[in-house]
N, C-alpha and C positions, 0 to 999 in steps of 0.2 A: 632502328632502336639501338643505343649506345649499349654496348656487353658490361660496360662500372655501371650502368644507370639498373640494367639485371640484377649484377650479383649485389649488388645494395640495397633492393629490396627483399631480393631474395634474403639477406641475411635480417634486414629490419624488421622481415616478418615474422621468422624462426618463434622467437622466443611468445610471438604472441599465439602461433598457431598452437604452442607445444600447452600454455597456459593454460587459452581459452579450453581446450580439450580436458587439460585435467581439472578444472575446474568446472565442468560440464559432468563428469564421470564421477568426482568426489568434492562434492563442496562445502563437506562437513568441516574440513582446516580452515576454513574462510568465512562460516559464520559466523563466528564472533566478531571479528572486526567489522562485517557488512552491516551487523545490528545495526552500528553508530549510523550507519546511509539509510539503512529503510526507516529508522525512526525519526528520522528529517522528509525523508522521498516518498515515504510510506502515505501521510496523509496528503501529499499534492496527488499519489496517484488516483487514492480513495474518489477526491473530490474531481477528478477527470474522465474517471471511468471506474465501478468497483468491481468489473471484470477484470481489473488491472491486478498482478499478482505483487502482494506485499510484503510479501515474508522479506527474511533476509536469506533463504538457501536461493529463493526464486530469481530473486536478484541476482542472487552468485552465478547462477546459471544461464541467467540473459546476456548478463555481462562476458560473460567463458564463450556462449553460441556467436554475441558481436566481434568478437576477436577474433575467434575463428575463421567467419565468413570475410570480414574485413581484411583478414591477413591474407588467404588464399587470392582475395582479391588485388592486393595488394606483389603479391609475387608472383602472381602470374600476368600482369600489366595491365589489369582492367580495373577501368573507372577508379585509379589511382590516387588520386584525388582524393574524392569524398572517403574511400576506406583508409586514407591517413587521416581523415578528420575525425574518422570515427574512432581507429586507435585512438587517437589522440585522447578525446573526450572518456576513453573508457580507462585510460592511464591515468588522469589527474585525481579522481576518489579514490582510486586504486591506491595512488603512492601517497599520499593525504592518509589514510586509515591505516596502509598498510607499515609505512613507516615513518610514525610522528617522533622523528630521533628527540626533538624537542624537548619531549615529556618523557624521556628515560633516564634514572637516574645513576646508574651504574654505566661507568665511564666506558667501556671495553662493549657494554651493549648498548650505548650511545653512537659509539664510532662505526658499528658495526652497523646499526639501522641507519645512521650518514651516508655510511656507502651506498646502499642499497636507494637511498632517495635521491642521491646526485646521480646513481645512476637510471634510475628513470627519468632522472630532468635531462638529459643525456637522449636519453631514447624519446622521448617528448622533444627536441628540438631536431632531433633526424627526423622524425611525423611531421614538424611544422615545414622542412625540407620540403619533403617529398610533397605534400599537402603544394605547396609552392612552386613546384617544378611544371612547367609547361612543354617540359621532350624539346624546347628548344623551339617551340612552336609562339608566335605573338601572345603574350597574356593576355588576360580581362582588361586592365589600366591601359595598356598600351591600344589593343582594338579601339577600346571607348574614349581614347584621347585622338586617334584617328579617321573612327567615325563621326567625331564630336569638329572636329577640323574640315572634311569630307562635309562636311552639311553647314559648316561657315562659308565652306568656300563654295558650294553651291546655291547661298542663300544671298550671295553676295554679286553672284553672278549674274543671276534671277534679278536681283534690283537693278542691277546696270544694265539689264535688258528693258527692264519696264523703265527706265529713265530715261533710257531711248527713243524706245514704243511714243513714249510721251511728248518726247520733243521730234519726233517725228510728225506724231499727230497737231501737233503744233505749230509746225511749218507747212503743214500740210493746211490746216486751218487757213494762215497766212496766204497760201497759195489760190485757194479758193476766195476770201476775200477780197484779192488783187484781184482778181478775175472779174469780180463780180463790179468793182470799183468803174474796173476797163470796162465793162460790158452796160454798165450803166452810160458811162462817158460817150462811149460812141453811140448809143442810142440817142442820149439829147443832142448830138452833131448830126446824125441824119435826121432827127424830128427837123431838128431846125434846117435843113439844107433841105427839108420837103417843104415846111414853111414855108422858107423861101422860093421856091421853084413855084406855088402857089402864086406869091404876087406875082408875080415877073408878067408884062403885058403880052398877048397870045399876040 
C-alpha cells in the first residue's frame, strides 16, 4: 500500500470524522438548514417506510453517524470505495443548504459562504478521487473490456473448431461414399466374372 495513498485519506477523512461526530452529539446548529432536506426527503421517506425518521435533527444525525463510519472507513483502507461514495453523497445537501453563497446579500457574507462552497467542491472532487482509485490494481472498465475480448476470442476459436469439426465430417462423409462407390464396382466385376465362369463349358 503506497504511504501518499495513506496520508491522503488519512487527511480526506479528518474533517468528516471531526463533523459527523459533532453533529451526532449536537445537532441543534444544523437544524434549521436540514428543515429545507427533510421537507423535500421527508415525505419520500413517509411513503417507503413510516418507521423512517423525519424530522430534521434525525436527519442531522444519520447524516453525522454516515460520516463518521464512512470516514473511519475510509482512513483506515477499508472498502474505500463505496465510503468515498458515501461522503461524497452526504457532502452534496450538506454544501447546497449549508452554503447557498447565491442567495446572500451582503457582499463580505457572500464571499465568505464562496469559500466555504468551493471548498467543499474541493473535497467532493478528492471523494470522486479516491471513489476512483483502484490501489493500482485493474478497474471495472478495464477487467470488463478484457473479459469482454477473452470471450471474443474464445467464441471465435470455438467456431474455427466447429468449422473444422464440420469439414472434417465432410470429407469424412466423402470418404465413406468413395468407399461405398468402390465396393459397389467391384461387386458387379465379380457378379459378372461368376457369371461368366458359369457359362464357360465344363
Amino acid at each position: 500500500m503506497s504511504p501518499v495513498r495513506t496520508v491522503a485519506r488519512l487527511f480526506l477523512s479528518t474533517i468528516f470524522v471531526v463533523s459527523g461526530a459533532r453533529s451526532i452529539a449536537r445537532p441543534t446548529p444544523w437544524v434549521p438548514r436540514a428543515q429545507k432536506v427533510s421537507e423535500k426527503v421527508g415525505p419520500l421517506f413517509e411513503k417507503a417506510s413510516p418507521k423512517l425518521p423525519t424530522d430534521a435533527e434525525s436527519l442531522v444525525r444519520i447524516a453525522g453517524a454516515a460520516q463518521v463510519a464512512a470516514g473511519f472507513m475510509l482512513a483506515t483502507g477499508r472498502f474505500t470505495r463505496p465510503a468515498a461514495l458515501v461522503l461524497a453523497g452526504t457532502l452534496v445537501p450538506t454544501t447546497l443548504v449549508a452554503h447557498p453563497f447565491w442567495t446572500v446579500k451582503d457582499p463580505v457574507e457572500r464571499r465568505h459562504q464562496e469559500t466555504h462552497f468551493l471548498k467543499n467542491v474541493g473535497l467532493l472532487g478528492g471523494l470522486l478521487m479516491a471513489a476512483a482509485d483502484t490501489k493500482g490494481r485493474p478497474g471495472l472498465a478495464w477487467r470488463a473490456s478484457h473479459y469482454a475480448g477473452h470471450s471474443r476470442h474464445a467464441l471465435e476459436h470455438g467456431r474455427h473448431n466447429l468449422e473444422h469439426g464440420l469439414h472434417s465430417i465432410g470429407q469424412s462423409g466423402q470418404s465413406v461414399r468413395r468407399a461405398a462407390k468402390t465396393a459397389r464396382r467391384e461387386a458387379r466385376i465379380a457378379y459378372r466374372a461368376a457369371a461368366a465362369g458359369r457359362r464357360l463349358p465344363s
